[in-house]
C-alpha positions in Angstrom: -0.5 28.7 -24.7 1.5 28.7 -21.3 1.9 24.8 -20.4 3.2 25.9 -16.7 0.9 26.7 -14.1 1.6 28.5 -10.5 -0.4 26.3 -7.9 0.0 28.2 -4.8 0.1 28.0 -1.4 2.7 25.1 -1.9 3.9 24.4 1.7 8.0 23.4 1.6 6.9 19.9 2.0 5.7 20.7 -1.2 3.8 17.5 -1.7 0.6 19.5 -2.5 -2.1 17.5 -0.6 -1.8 18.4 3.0 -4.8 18.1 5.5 -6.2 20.6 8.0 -3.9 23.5 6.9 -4.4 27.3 7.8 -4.3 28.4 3.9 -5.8 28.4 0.8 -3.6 25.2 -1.0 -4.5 24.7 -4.7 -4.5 20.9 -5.6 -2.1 19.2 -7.6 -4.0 18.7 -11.1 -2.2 15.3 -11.9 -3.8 14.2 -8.4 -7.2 15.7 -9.7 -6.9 14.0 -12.8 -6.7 10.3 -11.0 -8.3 11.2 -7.7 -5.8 10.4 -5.7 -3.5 11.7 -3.3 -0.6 9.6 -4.1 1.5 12.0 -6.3 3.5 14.4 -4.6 6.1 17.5 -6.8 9.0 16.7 -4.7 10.0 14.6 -1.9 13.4 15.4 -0.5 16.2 13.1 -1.5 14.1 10.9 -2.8 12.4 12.4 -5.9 10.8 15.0 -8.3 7.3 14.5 -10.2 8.0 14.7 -14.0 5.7 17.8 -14.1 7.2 20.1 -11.5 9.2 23.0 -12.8 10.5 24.9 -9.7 9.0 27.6 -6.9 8.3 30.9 -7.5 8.6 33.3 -4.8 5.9 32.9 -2.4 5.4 29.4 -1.8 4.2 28.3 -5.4 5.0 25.6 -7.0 5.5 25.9 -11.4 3.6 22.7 -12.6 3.1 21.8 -16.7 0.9 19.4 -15.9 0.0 17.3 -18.2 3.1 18.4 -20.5 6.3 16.6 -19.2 9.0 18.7 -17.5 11.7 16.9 -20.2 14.5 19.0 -18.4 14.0 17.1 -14.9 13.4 13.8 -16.5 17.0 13.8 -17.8 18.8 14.5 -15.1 
């Protein structure tokens, strides 16, 4: 089973829940799981979620959600 996922249309915001956008943005699924918009995969120099795993060429964020990115927690 692959435990990353490719959510794309990631702006370089990449926070994943922009408004009023001119293309097709999949949601984050940790969001989806609470209904919120509160969590974001990175936010720059301030922080990256624990699930977020990098970008893959074009604009789409690698997520394990809901399995840990244990790599980016430890650094």
């Amino acid at each position: 089973m692959n435990k990353i996922r490719e959510l794309q249309g990631a702006n370089m915001d990449i926070d994943l829940v922009s408004e009023n956008i001119d293309w097709k943005q999949v949601g984050c699924p940790w969001n989806e799981a609470e209904s919120t918009k509160e969590h974001k995969c990175a936010v720059k120099d301030t922080s990256i979620c624990r699930y977020f795993c990098g970008i893959k060429y074009l604009d789409s964020v690698l997520c394990s959600y809901p399995y840990e990115n244990k790599d980016a927690l430890n650094e």
